[in-house]
N, C-alpha and C positions, 0 to 999 in steps of 0.2 A: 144336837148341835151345840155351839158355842154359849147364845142365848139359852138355851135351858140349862146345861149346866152349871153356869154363872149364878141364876138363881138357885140350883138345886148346894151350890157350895155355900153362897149367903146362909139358906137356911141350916143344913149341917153345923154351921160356927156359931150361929149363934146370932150374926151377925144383923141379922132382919128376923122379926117376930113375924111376916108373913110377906106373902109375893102378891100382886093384884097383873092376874095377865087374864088371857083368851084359852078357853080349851074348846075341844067341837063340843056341840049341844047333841043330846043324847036322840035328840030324833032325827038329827041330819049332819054327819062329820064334817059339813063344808061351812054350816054356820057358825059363827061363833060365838060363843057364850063366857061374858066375865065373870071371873070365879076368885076366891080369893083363898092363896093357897097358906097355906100355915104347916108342911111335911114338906122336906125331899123328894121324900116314896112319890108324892102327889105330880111333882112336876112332868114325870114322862107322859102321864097322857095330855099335855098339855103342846106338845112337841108338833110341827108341822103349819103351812100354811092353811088358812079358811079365807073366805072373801065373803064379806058383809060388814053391813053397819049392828054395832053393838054399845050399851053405854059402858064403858071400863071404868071411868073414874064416879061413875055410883057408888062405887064399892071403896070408896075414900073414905064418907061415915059411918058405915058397918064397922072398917077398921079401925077406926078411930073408937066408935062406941065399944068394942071387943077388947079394949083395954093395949091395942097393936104401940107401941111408940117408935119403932124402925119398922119401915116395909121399904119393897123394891117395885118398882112399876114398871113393865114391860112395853111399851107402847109404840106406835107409832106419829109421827110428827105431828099433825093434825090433835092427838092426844094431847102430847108432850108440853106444845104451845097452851094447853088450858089448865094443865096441871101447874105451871109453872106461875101461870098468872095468880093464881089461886094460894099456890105454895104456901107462902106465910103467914097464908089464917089459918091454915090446917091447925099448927099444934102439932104437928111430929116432931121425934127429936132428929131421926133422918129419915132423908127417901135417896134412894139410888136409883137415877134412871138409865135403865136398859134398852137402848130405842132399835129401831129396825129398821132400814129404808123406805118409804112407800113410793110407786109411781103411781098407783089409780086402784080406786078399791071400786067395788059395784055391789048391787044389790045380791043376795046368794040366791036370788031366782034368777038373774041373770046371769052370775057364775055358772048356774046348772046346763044353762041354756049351751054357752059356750064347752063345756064338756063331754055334751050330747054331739059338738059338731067333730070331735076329737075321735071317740071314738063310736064301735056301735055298740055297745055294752058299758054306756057312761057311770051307772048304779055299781059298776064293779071296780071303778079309780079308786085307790085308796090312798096315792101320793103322786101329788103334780110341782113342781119346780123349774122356774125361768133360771137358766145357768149361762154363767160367765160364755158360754163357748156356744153361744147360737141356735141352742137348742131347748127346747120344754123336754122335761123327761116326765113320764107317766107309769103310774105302776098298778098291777092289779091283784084282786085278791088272789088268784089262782099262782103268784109269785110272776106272771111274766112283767116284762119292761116295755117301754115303747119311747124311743127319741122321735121326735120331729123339730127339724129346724126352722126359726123361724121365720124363715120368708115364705114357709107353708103352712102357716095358722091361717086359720080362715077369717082372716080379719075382715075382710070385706064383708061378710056374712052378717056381722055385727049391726045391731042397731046405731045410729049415728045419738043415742044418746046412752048407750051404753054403758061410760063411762061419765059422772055428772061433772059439769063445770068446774064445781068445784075443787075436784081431783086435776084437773084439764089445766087451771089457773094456780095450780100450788107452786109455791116457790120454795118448796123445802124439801126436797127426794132423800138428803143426807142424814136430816133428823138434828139438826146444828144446837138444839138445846138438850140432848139427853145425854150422860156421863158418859157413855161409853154408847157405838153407834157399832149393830154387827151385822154384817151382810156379802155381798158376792161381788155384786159389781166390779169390784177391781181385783180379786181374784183368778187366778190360773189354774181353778182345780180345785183351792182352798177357798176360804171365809176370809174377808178380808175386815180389819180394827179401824176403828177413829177412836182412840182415847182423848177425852177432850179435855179435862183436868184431873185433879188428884183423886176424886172419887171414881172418877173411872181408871185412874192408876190402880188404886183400891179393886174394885170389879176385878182387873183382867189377873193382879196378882193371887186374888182367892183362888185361880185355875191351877197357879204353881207350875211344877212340872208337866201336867197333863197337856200344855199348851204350849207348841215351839213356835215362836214368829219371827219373821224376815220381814226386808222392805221388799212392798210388792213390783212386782216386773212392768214391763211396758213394752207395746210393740204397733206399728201398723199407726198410720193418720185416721182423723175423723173426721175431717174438713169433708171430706165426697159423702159418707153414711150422712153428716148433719145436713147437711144443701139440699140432700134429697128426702130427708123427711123433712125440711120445711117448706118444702116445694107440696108435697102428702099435704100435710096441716094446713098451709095456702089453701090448697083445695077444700079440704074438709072444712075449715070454719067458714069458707063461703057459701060452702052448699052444696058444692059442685062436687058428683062422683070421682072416685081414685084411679086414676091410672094405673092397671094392674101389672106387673111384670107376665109375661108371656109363659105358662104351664112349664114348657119345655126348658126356659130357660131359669127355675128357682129351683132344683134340685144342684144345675150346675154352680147359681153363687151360692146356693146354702152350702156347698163343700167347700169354696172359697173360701167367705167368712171368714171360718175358726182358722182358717192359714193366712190371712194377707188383711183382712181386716184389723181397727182396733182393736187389740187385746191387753189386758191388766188395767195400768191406771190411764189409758187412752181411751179403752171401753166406758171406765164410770166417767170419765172427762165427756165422753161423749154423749152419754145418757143426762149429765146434768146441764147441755148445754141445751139438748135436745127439750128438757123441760122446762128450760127459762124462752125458748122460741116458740114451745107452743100455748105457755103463758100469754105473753105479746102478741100473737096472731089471734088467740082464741077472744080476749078480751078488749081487742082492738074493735071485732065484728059486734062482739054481743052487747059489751058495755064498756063503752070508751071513755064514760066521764068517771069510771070507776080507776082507768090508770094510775092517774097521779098518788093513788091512796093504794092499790096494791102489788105495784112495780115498784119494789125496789132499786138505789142505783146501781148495786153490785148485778144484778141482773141484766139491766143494761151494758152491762160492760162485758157480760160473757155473750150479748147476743151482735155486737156492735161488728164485730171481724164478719157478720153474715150479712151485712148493712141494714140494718133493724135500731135507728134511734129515737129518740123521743122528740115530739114537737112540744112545743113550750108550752102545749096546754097536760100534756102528757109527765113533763117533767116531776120527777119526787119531791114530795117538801119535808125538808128537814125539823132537826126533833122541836126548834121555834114559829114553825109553820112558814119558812121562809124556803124560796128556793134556792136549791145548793150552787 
């Protein structure tokens, strides 16, 4: 993909003395293990999603001590924000950050868990992907494929703490602090860019020709997908069991969907509204005097058209400790 490449061209130029990303661990392809690459050649097995928790930015004073003075970080948001704070005691002369959307990571014993419900010969997945158009695609050793759309994941199946708060309450799916942000979301098929300033101008021009971009498309509302997962998430942060759609009837909207749903920049419109409501809902039940410190106002404002405001005890304080 996009994301490895990018690093595999850094190191080609010269441009970065090494990459600090995620490859699978050698005894389980789904966890993942920080590695710190210093070759090209190295970067393909480093290709693909894993789900767990791993420390990536350990590998900050290795590279440092190894003589590194450019490296690139791979990371995601949650990452990005500690590296950043950190930044300017490192001592590097640069770092490029390469970020990647997140919506919810989990432990890779409960990843496993979930892939067992996928299929019945789980040990033989060897690539899983949430894509722009409704569907998880699954692939196996024996070369076949398998879609499932998703309003037929067994999400209900799931532990209700499956995914931790912490994931639940993030208000950053887009990655807002890493040079260049690469992922699908608003995608039609393709990868879709946030370049966010000149080093990630930098990033996407080491692709060169290999990389042709347009402005992404748009189609379908999200106002009815967003009302009904925050009506879901009502439920779930209460306690209270999910109202399932009826068997019969999710094969018929999952063909729907990819035709009459949001697609392109409605899709990621709608995915990052969907994360700032389940922010507000989740952290309204669990920990309420934590609002004012981890709602921001901009969040407020993409949940506000769903009627979702803040009470004055709720309200952000600005960067004087005053209210805005």
């Amino acid at each position: 993909g996009i994301t490895t490449r990018i690093a595999e061209r850094l190191l080609e130029t010269g441009a970065v003395d090494a990459v600090l990303t995620m490859a699978p661990h050698p005894d389980d392809p789904w966890r993942p293990m920080p590695v710190l690459v210093t070759s090209a050649s190295d970067m393909a097995a480093c290709r693909g999603m894993r789900m767990g928790y791993a420390p990536l930015l350990t590998l900050l004073e290795p590279a440092r001590a190894a003589g590194h003075r450019r490296i690139a970080v791979i990371g995601i948001p949650c990452q990005v924000y500690a590296l950043r704070a950190i930044e300017a005691e490192l001592g590097f002369e640069r770092i490029f950050v390469i970020g990647t959307p997140c919506s919810d990571n989990t432990t890779t014993e409960n990843f496993h868990t979930f892939l067992a419900l996928l299929a019945e010969d789980p040990d033989s997945i060897t690539y899983l992907e949430f894509r722009a158009d409704y569907h998880v695609e699954l692939r196996f050793k024996d070369g076949r494929k398998k879609e499932i759309p998703f309003l037929q994941l067994p999400i209900s199946k799931l532990p209700s703490d499956f995914f931790p708060l912490t994931c639940r309450t993030c208000v950053d799916y887009t990655n807002v602090l890493a040079d260049i942000t690469v992922g699908y979301m608003a995608g039609q098929g393709e990868q879709w860019l946030l370049v966010r300033n000149a080093r990630g101008e930098e990033l996407l021009a080491a692709l060169g020709d290999e990389v042709r971009v347009s402005a992404p498309g748009t189609a379908g509302k999200r106002q009815g997908a967003v009302r009904g997962f925050m009506k879901n998430v009502a439920l779930a942060a209460g306690g209270l069991p999910l109202r399932g759609m009826p068997n019969w009837v999710r094969p018929i909207v999952g063909w729907l969907m990819p035709r009459v749903g949001p697609r392109g920049l409605e899709f990621a419109r709608t995915r990052v509204e969907m994360k700032a409501i389940e922010t507000v809902l989740h952290l309204r039940r669990q920990h309420p005097r934590r609002m004012r410190s981890m709602v921001p106002s901009h969040i407020w404002g993409l949940v506000k058209p769903y009627g979702l405001e803040p009470s004055a005890e709720e309200q952000p304080r600005g960067p004087e400790g005053k209210v805005p």
